[in-house]
C-alpha positions in Angstrom: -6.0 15.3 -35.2 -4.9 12.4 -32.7 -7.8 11.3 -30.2 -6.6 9.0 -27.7 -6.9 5.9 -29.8 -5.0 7.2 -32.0 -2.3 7.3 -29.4 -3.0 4.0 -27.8 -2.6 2.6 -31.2 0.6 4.2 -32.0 1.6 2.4 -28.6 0.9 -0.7 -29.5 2.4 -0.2 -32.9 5.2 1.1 -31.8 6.7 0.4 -28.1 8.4 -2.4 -27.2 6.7 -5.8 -25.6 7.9 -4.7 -22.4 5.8 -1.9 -22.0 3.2 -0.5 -19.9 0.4 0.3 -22.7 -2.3 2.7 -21.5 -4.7 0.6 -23.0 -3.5 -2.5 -20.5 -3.5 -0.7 -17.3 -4.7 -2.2 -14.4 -7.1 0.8 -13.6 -8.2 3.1 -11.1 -10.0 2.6 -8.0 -12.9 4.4 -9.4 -13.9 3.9 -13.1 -13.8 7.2 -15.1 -14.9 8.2 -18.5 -12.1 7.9 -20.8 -10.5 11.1 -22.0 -11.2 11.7 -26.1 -7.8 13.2 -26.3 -5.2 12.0 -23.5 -4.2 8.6 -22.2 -4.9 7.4 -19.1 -0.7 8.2 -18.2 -1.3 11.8 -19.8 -4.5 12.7 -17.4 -2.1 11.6 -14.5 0.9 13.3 -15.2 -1.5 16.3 -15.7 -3.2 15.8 -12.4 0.0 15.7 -10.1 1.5 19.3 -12.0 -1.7 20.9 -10.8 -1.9 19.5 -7.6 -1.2 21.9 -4.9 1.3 19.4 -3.3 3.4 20.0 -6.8 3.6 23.6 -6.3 5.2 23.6 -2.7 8.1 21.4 -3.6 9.5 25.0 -5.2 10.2 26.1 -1.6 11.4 22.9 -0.1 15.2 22.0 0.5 16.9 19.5 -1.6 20.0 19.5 0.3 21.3 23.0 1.1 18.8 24.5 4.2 18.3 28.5 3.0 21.3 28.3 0.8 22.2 31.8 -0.5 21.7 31.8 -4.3 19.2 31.4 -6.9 21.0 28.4 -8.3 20.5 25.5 -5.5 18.2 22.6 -6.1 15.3 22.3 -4.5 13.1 19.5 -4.3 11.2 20.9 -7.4 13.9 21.4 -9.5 15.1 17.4 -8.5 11.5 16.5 -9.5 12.4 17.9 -13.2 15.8 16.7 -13.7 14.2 13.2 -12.3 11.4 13.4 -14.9 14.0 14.5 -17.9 16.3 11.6 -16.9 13.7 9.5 -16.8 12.3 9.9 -20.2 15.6 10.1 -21.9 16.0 6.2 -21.1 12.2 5.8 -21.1 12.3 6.7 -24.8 15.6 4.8 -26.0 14.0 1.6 -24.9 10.7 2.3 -26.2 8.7 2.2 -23.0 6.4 4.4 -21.9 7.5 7.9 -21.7 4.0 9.4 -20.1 3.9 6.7 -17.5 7.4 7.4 -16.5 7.1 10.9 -16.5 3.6 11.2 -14.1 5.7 8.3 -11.9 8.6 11.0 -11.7 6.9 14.3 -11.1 4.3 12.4 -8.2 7.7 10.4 -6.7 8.4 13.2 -3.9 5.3 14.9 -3.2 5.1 13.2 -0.1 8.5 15.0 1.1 8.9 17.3 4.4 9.8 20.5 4.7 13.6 21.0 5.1 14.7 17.6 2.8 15.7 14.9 4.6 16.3 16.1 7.8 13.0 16.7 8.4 12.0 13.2 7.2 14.2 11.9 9.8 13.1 14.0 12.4 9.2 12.8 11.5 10.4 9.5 11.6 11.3 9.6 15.0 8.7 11.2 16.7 5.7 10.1 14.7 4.0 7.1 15.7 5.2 4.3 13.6 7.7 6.5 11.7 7.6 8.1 8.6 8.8 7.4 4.7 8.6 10.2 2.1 7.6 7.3 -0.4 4.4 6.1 1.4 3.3 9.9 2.3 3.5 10.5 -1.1 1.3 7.8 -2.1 -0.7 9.3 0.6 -1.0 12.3 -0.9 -1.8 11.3 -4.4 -4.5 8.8 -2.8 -6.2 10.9 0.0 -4.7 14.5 0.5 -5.3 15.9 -2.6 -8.9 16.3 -4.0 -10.1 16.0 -7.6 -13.9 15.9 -8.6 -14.9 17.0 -5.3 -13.2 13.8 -4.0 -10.2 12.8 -1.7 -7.6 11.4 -4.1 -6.6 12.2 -7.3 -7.7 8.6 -8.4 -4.6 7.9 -10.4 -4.1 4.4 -12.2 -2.7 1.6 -10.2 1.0 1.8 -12.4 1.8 5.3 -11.2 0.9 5.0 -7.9 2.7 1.7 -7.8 6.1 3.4 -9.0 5.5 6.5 -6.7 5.4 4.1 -3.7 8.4 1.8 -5.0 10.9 4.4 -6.0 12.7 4.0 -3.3 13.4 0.9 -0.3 13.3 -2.4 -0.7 9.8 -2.6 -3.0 10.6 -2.9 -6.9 8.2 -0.9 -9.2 6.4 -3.8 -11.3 7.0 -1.6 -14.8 9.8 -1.1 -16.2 8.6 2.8 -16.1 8.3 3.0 -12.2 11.8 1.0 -12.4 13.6 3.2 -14.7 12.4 6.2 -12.5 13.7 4.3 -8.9 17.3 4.6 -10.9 17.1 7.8 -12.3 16.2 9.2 -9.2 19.5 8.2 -7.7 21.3 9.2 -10.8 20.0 12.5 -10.4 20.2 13.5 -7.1 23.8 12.3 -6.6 25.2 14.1 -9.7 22.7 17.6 -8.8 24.0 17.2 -5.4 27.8 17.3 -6.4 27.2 19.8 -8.6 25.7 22.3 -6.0 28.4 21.0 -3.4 30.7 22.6 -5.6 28.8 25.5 -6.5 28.6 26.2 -2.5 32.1 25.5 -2.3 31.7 22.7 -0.3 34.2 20.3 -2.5 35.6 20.7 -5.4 36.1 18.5 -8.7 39.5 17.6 -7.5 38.0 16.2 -4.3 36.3 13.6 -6.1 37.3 10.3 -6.4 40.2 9.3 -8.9 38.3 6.0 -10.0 34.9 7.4 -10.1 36.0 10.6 -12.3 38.1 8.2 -14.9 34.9 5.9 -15.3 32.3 8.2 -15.0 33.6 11.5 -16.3 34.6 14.7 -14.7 31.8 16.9 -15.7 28.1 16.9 -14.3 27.0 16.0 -17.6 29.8 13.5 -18.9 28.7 11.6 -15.5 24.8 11.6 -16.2 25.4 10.5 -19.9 27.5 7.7 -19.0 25.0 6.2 -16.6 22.2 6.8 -18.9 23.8 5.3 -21.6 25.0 2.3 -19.6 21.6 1.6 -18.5 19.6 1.9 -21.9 21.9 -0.9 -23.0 22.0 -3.1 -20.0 18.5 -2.6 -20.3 17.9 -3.2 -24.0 15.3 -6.3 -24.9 15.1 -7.1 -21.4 12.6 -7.1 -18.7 14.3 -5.7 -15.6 15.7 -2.4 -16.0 19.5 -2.3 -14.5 23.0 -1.0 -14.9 26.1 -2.5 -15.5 28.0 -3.9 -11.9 30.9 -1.3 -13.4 28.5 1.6 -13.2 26.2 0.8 -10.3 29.6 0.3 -8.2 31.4 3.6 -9.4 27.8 5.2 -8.7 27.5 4.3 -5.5 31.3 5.4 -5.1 30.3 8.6 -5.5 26.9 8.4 -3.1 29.4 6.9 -0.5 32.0 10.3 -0.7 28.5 12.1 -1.2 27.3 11.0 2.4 31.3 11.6 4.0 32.2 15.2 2.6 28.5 16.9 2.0 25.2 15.0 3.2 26.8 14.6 6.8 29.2 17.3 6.6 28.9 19.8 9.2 29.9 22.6 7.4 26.9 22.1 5.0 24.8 20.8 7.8 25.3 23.2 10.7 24.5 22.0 13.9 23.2 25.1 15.2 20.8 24.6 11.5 19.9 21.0 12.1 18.8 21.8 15.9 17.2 24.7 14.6 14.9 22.8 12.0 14.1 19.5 15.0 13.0 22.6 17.1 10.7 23.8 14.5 9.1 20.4 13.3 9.1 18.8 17.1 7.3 22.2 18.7 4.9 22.3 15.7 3.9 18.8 15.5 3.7 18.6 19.6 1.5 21.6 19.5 -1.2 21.0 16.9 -1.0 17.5 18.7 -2.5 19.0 21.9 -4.7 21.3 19.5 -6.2 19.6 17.3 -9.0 21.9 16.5 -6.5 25.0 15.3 -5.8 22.1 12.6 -7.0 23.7 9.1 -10.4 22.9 7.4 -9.1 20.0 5.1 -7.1 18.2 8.1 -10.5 18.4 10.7 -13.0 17.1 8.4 -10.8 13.8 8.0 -10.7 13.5 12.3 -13.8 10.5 11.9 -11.1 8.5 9.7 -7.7 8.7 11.0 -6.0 9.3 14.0 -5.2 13.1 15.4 -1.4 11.9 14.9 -1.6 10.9 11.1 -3.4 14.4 10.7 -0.9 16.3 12.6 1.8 14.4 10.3 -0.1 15.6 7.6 0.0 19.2 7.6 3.7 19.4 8.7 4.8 17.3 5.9 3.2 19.3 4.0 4.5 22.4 4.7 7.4 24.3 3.2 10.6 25.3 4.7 9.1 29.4 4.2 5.6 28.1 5.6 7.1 26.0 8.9 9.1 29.0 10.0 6.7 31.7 9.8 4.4 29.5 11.5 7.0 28.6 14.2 7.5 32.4 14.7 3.9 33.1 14.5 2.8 31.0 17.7 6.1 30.2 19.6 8.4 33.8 19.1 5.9 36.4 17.9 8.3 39.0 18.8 10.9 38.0 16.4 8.4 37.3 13.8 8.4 40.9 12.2 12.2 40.5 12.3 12.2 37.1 10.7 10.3 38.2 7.9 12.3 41.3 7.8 15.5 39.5 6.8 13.6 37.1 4.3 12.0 40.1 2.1 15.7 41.4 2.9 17.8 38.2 1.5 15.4 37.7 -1.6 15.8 41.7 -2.9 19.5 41.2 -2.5 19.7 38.2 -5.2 
């Protein structure tokens, strides 16, 4: 039997002098009984999988808006391959592998319905804008509830690499800074990979120089740039890639953005518009209406603003949710044949 000193000794014993032990963290905002069994990095990770805010990223877009197939990412599905990434180098260097994973599955729970569009579309109309990064921190630190209490109360390290995985901030643990990489490294590779998938591009469409460093398969590419960064990384205390790899990397985000993420083919206009109409006329009307706001939002109206708890429950929604919700109040009489066509489109999968 291992009880959690057993593990915190094995970490002490065993990772490298650059690591975040459990036994060394900085804490949480309000002192808990230790766990007999599970670190302090364990109970996290635990907490964010069975947070409710987990569970919707499922039915949120990644890139492709509705995209008809079973095989798209989703914002789920980036949260795994994220968290698997993550580890990989996590482990090779001999760092933390829980810390690392509850800073991976917790980085995006902050994120909109309908990816980054929506994001952008919050941004401008929100009252000084909005980042998926701090929402998410928000979310871990006041939407959801554990014990009866806002917050999940998660240790200062994980919600210190949620908040810095992306922007200018810099996680300070190599965990949260192995996870601000991996992230990239993941979605660009994911992304090309459903691009082709969709028949968007193809492999021959990728850059010459990028496919001769990196590799020509989805795999070949996420193995160089792992392996490139565990030994940059080695016996250091940064985490970083080589200049080859982070340019030939950011090669391929650069074609990403030119032939898929602003392509209008994948991005339809008539889509786009439709999503701004959905987000706008939702968050405008629960503006003017506070009180149809649910339960958890309304009991929070003493603390914040009614525009931080508007921006709450649409970034929390899912794609599926904000549309049936659009339909409900703005075009009831279509909303029996939206739904229609949705049970329609998942029976013909």
């Amino acid at each position: 039997m291992l009880t959690r000193e057993d593990l915190e000794k094995r970490e002490e014993e065993t990772f490298s002098a650059y690591a975040c032990r459990a036994s060394e963290t900085r804490g949480r905002d309000i002192p808990e009984e230790k766990c007999e069994y599970r670190t302090d990095f364990q109970r996290d990770r635990d907490r964010i999988i069975y947070s409710k805010a987990f569970r919707r990223l499922m039915h949120k877009t990644q890139v492709f808006i509705a995209p008809e197939g079973d095989h798209f990412r989703t914002r789920l599905t980036h949260t795994l391959e994220v968290s698997h990434i993550s580890r990989t180098v996590a482990r090779a260097l001999s760092l933390n592998e829980d810390l690392t994973e509850a800073i991976a599955l917790g980085h995006d729970l902050g994120h909109t319905p309908f990816g980054h569009n929506g994001e952008k579309i919050l941004d401008e109309i929100h009252p000084g804008g909005f980042k998926h990064n701090e929402q998410s921190l928000r979310v871990v630190e006041v939407l959801e509830h554990y014990n009866g209490r806002p917050g999940m109360n998660l240790t200062a390290e994980v919600r210190d690499g949620i908040l810095n995985h992306t922007g200018e901030g810099v996680p300070y643990t190599e965990e949260g800074q192995i996870v601000k990489i991996c992230d990239r490294v993941a979605y660009i590779n994911h992304d090309i990979d459903d691009a082709i998938r969709a028949g968007v591009i193809s492999g021959d469409d990728l850059p010459q120089s990028c496919v001769d460093y990196l590799g020509s398969t989805h795999s070949a590419r996420i193995n160089t740039l792992v392996t490139d960064l565990i030994r940059m990384s080695d016996g250091k205390d940064t985490i970083r890639m080589s200049s080859e790899a982070a340019e030939y990397m950011n090669r391929l985000r650069e074609f990403m953005f030119e032939n898929v993420y602003l392509n209008p083919g994948v991005k339809k206009a008539e889509e786009l518009a439709k999503v701004e109409e959905v987000i706008v006329s939702l968050y405008n009307y629960y503006l003017k209406r506070p009180e149809k706001l649910p339960k958890e939002q309304r009991d929070m109206e003493l603390e914040y603003d009614t525009h931080v708890l508007v921006k709450d429950f649409v970034a929390g929604m899912t794609d599926r949710y904000a549309m049936n919700l659009y339909y409900e109040i703005f075009r009831p009489e279509r909303r029996n044949a939206f739904r229609k066509s949705e049970k329609s489109h998942r029976r013909g999968r």
